[in-house]
Backbone as CSV, one residue per row, in Angstrom:
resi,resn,N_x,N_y,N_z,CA_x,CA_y,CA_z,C_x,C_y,C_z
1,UNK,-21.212,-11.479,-14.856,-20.569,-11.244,-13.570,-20.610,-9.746,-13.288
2,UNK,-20.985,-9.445,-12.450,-21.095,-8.110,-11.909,-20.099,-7.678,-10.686
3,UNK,-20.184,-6.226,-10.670,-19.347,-5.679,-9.865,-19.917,-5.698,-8.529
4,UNK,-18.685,-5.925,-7.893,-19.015,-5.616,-5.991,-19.546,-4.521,-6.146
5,UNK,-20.475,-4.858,-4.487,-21.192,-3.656,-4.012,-20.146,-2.582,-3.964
6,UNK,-18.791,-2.773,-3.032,-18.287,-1.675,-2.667,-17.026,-1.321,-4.037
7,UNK,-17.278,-1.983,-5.003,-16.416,-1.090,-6.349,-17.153,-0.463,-6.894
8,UNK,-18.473,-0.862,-6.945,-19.647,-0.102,-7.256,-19.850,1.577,-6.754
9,UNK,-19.171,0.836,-5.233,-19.621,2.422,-4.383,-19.017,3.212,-4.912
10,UNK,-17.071,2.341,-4.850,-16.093,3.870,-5.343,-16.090,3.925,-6.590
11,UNK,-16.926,3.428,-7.394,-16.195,3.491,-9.304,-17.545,5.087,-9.278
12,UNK,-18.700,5.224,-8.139,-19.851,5.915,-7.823,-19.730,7.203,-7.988
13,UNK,-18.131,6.886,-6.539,-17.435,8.452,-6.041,-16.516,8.343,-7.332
14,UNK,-16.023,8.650,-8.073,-15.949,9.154,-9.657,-16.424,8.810,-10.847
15,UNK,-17.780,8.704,-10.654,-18.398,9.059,-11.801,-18.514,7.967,-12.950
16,UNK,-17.687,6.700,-12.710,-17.611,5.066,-13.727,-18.932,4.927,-13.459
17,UNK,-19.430,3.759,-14.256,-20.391,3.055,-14.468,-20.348,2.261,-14.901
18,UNK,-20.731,0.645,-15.183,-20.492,-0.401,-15.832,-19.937,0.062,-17.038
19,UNK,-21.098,1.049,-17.746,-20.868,1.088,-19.109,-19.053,1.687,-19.400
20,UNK,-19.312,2.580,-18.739,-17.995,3.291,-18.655,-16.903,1.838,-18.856
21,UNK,-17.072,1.533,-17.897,-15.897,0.248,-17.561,-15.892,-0.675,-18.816
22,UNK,-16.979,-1.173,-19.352,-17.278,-1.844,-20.346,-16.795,-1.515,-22.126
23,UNK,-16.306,0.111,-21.754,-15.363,0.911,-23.203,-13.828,0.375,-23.277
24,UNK,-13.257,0.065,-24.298,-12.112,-0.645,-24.579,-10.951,0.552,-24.499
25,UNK,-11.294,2.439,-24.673,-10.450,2.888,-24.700,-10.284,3.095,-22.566
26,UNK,-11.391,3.196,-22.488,-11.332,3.785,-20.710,-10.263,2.524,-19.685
27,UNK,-11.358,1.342,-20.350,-10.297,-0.053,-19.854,-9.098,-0.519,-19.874
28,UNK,-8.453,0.606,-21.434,-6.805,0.663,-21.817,-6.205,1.455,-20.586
29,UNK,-7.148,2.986,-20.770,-6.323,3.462,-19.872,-6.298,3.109,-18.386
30,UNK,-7.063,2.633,-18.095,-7.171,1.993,-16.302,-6.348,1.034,-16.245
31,UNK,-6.078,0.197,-17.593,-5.204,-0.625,-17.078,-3.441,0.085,-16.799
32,UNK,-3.325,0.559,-17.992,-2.105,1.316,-17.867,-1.833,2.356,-16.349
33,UNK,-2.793,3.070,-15.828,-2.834,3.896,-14.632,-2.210,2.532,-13.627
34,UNK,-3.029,1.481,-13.613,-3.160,0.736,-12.460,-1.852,-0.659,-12.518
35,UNK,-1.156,-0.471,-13.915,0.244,-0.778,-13.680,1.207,0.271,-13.120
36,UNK,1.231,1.210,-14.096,1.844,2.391,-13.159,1.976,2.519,-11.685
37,UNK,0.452,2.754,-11.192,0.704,2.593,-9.714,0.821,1.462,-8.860
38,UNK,0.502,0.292,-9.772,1.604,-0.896,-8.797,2.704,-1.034,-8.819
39,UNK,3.507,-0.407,-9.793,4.989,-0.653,-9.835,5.578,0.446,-9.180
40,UNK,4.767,1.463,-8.823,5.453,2.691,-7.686,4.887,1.939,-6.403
41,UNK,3.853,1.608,-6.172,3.681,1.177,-4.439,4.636,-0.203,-4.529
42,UNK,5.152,-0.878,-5.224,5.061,-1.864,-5.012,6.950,-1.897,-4.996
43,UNK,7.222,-1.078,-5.785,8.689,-0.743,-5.640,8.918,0.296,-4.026
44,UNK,7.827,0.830,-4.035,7.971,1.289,-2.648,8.237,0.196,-1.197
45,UNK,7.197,-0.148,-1.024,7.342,-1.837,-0.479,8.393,-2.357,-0.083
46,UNK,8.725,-2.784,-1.768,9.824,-3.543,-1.828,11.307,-2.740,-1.220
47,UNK,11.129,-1.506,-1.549,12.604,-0.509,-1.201,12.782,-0.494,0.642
48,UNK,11.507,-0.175,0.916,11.434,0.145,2.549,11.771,-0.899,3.506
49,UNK,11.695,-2.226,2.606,11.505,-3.630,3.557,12.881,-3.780,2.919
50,UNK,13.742,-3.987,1.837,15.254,-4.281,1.812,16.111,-3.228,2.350
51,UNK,15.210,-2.059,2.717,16.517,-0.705,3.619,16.283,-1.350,4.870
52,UNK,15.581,-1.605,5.225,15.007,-2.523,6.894,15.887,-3.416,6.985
53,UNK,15.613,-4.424,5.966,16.942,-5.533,5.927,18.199,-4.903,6.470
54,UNK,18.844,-4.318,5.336,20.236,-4.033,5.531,20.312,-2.747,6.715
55,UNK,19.630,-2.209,7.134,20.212,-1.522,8.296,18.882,-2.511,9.584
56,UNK,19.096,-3.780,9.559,17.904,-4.509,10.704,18.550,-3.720,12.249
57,UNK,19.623,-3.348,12.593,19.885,-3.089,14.194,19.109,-1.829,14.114
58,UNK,19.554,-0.817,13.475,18.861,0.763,12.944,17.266,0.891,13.307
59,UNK,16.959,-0.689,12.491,15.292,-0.811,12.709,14.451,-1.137,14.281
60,UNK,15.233,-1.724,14.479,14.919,-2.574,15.970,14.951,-1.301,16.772
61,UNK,16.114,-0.464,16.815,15.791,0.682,17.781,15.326,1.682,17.618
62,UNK,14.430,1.845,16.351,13.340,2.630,16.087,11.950,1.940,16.197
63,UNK,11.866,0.846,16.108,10.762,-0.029,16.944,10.988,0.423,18.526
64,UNK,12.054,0.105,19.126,11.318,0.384,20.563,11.679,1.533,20.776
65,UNK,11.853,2.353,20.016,11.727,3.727,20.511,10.390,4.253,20.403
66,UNK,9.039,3.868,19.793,7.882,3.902,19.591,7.517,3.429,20.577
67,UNK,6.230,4.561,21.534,5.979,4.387,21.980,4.673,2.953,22.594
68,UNK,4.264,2.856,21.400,3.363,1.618,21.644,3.528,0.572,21.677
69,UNK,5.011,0.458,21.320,5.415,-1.083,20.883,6.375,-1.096,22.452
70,UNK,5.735,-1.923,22.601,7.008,-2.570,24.040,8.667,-3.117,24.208
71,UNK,9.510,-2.704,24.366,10.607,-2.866,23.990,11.802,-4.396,23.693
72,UNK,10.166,-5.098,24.242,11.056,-6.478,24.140,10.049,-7.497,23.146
73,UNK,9.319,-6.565,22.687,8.952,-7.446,21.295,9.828,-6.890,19.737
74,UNK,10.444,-5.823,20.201,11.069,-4.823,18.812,10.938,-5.940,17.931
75,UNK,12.367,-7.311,18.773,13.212,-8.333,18.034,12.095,-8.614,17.108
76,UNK,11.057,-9.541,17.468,10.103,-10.332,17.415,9.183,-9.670,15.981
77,UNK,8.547,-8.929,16.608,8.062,-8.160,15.223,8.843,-8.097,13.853
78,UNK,10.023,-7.165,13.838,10.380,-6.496,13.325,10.967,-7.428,11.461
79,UNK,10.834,-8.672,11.924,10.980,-9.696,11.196,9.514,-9.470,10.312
80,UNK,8.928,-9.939,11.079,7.187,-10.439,10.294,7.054,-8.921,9.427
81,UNK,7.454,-8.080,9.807,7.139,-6.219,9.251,7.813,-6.481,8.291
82,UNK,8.810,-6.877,8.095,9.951,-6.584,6.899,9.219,-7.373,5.870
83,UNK,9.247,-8.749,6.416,8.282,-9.902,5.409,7.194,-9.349,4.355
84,UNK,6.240,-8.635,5.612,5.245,-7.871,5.101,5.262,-7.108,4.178
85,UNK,6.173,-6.160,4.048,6.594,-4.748,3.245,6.820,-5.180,1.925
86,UNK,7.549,-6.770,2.094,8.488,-7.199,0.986,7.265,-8.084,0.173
87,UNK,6.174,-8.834,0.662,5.539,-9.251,-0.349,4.275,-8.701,-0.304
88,UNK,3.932,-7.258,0.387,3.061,-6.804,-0.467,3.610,-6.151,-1.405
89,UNK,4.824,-5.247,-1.740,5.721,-5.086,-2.583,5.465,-6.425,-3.924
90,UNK,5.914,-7.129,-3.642,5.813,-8.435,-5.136,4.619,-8.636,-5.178
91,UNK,3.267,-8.743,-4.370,2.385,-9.003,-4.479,1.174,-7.646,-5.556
92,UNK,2.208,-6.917,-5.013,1.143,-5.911,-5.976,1.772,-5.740,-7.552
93,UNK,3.185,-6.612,-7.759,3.141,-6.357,-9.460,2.886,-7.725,-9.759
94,UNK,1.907,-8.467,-9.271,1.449,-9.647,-9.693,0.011,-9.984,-9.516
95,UNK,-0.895,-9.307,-10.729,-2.224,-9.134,-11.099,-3.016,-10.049,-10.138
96,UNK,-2.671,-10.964,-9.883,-3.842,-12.229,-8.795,-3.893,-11.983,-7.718
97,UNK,-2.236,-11.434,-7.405,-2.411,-10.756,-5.537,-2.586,-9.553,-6.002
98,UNK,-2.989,-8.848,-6.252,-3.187,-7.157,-6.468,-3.993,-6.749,-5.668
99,UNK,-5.010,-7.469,-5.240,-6.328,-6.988,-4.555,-5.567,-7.537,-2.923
100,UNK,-5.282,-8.351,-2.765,-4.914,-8.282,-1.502,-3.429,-7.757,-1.103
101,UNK,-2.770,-8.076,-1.752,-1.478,-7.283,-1.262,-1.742,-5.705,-0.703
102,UNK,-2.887,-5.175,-2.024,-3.251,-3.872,-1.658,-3.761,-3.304,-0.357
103,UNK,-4.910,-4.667,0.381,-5.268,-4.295,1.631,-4.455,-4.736,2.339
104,UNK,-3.691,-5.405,2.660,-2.442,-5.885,3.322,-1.368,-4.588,3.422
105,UNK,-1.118,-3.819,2.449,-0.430,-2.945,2.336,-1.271,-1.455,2.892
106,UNK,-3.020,-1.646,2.701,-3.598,-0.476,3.318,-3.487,-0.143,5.018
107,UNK,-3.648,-1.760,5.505,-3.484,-2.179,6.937,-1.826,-1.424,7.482
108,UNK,-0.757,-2.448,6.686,0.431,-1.899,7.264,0.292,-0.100,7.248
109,UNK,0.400,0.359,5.935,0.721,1.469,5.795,0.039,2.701,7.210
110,UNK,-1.442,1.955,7.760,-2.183,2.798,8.299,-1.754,2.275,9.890
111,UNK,-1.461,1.543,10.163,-0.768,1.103,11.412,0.445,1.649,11.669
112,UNK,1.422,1.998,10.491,2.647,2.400,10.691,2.012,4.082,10.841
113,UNK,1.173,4.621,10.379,1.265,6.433,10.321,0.053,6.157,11.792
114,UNK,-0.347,5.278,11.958,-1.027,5.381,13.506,0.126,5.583,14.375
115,UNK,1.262,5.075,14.400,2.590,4.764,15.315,3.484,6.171,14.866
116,UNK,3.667,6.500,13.590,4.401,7.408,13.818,3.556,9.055,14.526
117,UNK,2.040,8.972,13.991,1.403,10.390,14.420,1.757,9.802,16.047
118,UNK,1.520,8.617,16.343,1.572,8.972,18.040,2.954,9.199,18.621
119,UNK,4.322,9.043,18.192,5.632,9.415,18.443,5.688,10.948,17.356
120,UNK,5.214,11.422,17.033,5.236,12.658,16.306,4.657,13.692,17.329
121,UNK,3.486,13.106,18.336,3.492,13.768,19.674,4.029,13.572,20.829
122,UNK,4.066,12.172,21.308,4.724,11.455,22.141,5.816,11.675,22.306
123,UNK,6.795,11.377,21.375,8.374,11.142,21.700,8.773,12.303,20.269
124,UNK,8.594,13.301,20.229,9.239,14.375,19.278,10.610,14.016,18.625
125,UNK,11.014,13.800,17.641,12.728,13.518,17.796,12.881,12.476,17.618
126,UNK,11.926,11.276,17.308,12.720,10.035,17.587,12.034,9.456,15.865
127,UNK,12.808,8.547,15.820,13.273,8.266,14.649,11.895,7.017,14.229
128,UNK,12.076,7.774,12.707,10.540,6.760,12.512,11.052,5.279,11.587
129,UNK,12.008,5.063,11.438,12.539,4.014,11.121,12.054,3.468,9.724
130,UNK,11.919,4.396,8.626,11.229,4.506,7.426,12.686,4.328,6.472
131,UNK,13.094,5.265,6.219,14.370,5.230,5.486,15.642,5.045,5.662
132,UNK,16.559,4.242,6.447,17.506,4.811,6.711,18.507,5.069,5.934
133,UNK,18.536,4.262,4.898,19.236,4.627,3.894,19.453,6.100,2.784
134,UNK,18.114,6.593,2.897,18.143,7.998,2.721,17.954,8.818,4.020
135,UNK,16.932,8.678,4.833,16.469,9.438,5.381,16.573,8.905,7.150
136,UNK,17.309,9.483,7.911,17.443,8.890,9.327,17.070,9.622,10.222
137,UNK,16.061,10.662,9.724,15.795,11.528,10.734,14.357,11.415,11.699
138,UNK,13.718,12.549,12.247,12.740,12.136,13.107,11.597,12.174,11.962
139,UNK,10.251,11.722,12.736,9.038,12.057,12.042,8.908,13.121,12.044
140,UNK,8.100,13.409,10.442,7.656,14.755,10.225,5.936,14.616,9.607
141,UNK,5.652,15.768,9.482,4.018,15.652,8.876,4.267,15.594,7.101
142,UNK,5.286,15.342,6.821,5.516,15.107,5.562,5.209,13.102,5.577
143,UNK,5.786,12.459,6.431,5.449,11.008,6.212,3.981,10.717,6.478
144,UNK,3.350,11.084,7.106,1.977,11.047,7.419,1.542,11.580,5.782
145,UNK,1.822,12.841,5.327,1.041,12.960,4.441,1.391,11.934,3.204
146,UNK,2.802,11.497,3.129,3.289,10.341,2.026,2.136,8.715,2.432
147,UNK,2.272,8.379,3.474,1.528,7.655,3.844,-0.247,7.483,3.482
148,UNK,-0.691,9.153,3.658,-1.745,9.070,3.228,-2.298,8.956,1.557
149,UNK,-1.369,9.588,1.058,-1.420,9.243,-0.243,-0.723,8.013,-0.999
150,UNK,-0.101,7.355,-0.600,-0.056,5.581,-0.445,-1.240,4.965,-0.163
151,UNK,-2.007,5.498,0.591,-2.967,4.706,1.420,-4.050,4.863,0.085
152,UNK,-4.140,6.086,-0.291,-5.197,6.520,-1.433,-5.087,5.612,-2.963
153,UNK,-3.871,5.398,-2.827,-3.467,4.857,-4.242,-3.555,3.025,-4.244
154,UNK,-3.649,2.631,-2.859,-3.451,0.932,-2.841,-5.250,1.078,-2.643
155,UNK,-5.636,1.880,-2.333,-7.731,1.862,-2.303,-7.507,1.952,-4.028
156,UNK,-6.914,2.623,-4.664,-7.387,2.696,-5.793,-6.976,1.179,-6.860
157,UNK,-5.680,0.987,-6.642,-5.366,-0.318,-6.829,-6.356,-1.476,-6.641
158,UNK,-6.909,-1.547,-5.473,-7.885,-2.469,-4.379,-9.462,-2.764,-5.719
159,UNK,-9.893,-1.471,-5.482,-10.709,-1.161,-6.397,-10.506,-1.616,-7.686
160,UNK,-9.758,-0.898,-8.670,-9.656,-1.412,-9.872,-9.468,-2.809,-10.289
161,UNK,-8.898,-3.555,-9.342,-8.220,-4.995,-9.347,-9.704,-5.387,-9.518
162,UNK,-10.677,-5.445,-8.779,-11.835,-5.879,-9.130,-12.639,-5.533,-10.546
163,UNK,-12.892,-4.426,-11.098,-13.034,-3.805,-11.913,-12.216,-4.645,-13.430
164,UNK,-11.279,-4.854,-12.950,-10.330,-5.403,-14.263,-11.057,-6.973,-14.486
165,UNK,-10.982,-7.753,-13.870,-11.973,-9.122,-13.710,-13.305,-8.786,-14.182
166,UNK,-13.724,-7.661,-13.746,-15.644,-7.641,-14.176,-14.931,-7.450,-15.702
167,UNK,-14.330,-6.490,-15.755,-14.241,-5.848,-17.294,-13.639,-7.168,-18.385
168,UNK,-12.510,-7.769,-18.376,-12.431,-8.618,-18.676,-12.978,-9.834,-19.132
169,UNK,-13.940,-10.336,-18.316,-15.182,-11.304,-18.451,-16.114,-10.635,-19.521
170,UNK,-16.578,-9.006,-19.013,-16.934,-8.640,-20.214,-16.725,-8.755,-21.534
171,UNK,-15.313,-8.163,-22.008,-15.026,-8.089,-23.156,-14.854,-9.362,-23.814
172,UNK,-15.023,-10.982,-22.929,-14.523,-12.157,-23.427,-16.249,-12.758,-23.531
173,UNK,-17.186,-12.187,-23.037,-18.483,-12.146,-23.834,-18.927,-11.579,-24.852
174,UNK,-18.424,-10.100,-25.490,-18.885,-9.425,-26.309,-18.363,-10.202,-27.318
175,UNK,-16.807,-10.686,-26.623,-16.392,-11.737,-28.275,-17.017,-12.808,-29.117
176,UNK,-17.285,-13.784,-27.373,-18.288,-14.785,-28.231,-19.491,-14.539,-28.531
C-alpha cells in the first residue's frame, strides 16, 4: 500500500520519504508529535464549542454582528457551528476520524478567520465571538495569526493520519 499523491507531496516539502517513514524510531516519534497535536487542537475544539454552549446568547450576537452573516440566520447556524467545533474536537483524539475531523476543522477554522479578517476591517470593535469565557473582546491580528497556525497543525495532522496507515501496513509486512 502506498502513499497518497498529496502526502507524498507534503512528507516532499520536509524532506520524508517512504524509507524515512518506514524507520521504527522516526514512526515512534511521529506518532507521539501527532498525539500531542491532536489532543491540543482537539481540546481546542472541544473548549471553544462548550464556551459557545454556555455563553449561546453572547454567541448569537457576535454572529450577527459579522458582517457576512445575515442577522436572522445567527439563531440557525450558530447551533450546527457549535456541533461542529465539538466533534471535530472528539474526532481528532480518535485515530479513524483524524483525517477528517482534521479537514472539517481546516474548513471551519478558515471560514471563521475569513469572517473575522473581514469584521477586523469592516466592523473594527466588534466582537469575534471566540472566547467568551476568557476573552470578550474585539478581533485582533493575534486570532488570525492563532488560527493560522491551527490551520498548519490540522494539515499536519491531515497528512500524517495517512502516513500512519501506510506505515503501519508496513511494519505488519516486515513482520510476516
Amino acid at each position: 500500500m502506498g502513499l497518497r499523491r498529496g502526502s507524498r507531496f507534503f512528507l516532499g516539502l520536509v524532506g520524508l520519504t517512504r524509507e524515512h517513514c518506514a524507520g521504527s524510531a522516526l514512526t515512534m516519534n511521529l506518532k507521539l508529535i501527532v498525539s500531542i497535536g491532536s489532543v491540543i487542537a482537539g481540546a481546542f475544539f472541544i473548549a471553544t464549542g462548550v464556551d459557545k454552549l454556555f455563553h449561546y446568547s453572547e454567541f448569537i450576537g457576535a454572529l450577527r454582528g459579522y458582517k457576512f452573516v445575515p442577522s436572522g440566520i445567527a439563531q440557525y447556524i450558530s447551533v450546527p457551528l457549535i456541533l461542529a467545533e465539538v466533534w471535530t474536537g472528539v474526532g481528532l483524539f480518535v485515530p479513524t476520524l483524524r483525517r477528517i475531523a482534521s479537514l472539517v476543522g481546516v474548513f471551519l477554522i478558515l471560514n471563521f478567520t475569513a469572517a473575522i479578517l473581514g469584521n477586523y476591517f469592516l466592523s473594527p470593535g466588534s466582537s469575534c465571538g471566540c472566547w467568551f469565557t476568557f476573552y470578550s473582546g474585539s478581533v485582533t491580528v493575534g486570532h488570525m495569526v492563532q488560527n493560522l497556525c491551527l490551520i498548519g497543525l490540522l494539515i499536519f495532522l491531515y497528512v500524517y493520519s495517512s502516513v500512519q496507515h501506510t506505515v503501519s501496513s508496513q511494519e505488519k509486512e516486515a513482520v510476516t
